[in-house]
C-alpha positions in Angstrom: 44.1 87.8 89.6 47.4 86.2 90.8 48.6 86.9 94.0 52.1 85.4 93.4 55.2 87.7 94.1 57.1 87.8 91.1 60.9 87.2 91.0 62.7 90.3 89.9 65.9 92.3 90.1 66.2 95.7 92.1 66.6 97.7 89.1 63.0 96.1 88.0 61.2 97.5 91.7 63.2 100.5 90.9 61.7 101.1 87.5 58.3 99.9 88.7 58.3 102.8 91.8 59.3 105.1 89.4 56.4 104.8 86.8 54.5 104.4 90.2 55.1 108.6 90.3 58.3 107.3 93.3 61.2 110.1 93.2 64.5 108.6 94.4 65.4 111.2 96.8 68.8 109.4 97.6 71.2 106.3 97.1 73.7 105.5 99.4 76.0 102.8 98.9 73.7 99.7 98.0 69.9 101.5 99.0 67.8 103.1 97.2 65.8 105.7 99.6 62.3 106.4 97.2 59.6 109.1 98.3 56.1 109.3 96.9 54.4 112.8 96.9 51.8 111.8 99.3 55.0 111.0 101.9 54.4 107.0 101.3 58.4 106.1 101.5 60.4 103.4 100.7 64.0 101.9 100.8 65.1 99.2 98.0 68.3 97.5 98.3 70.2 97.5 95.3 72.0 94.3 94.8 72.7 92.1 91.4 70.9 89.0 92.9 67.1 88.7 93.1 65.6 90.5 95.5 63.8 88.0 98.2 60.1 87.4 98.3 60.1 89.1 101.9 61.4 92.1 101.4 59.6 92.5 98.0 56.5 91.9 100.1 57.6 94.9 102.6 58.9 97.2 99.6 54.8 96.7 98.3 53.5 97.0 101.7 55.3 100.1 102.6 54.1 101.8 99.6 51.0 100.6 99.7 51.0 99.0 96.2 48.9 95.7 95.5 50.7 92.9 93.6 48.5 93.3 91.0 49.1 96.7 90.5 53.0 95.7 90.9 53.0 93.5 87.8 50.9 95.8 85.5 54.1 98.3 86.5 56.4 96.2 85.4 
C-alpha cells in the first residue's frame, strides 16, 4: 500500500469526491464547496495547475478519505 499523494488536477479530486457519494452544493468563482451526506464537507480550488500536495493532503483529511481509498477513486 503506497502512501504517496498522487499529482492530479482539480477536476480529477472533483471527479474522485463525486464517485465518493460528494454533492457539489456550490462553485464560486475558482472553489468548489462539496458536501457529503453524513455533513463531512469540503472546498477544492479549481485552478488549471496541479493542485499542491498540501492542500491535497487537507482536501483528504477534511473528508476523511485515506490515500488509498483516493487512488482506487480515481
Amino acid at each position: 500500500m503506497s502512501t504517496k499523494l498522487p499529482v492530479v488536477k482539480s477536476k480529477q479530486v472533483l471527479k474522485a469526491l463525486l464517485k465518493a457519494n460528494f454533492k457539489l452544493v456550490r462553485q464560486k468563482g475558482s472553489h468548489a464547496d462539496l458536501h457529503h451526506p453524513d455533513c463531512r464537507r469540503t472546498i477544492v480550488p479549481i485552478h488549471t495547475v496541479d493542485i499542491s500536495k498540501g492542500t491535497l493532503r487537507v482536501i483528504l483529511r477534511q473528508t476523511e478519505i485515506s490515500i488509498q481509498e483516493f487512488t482506487d477513486l480515481l
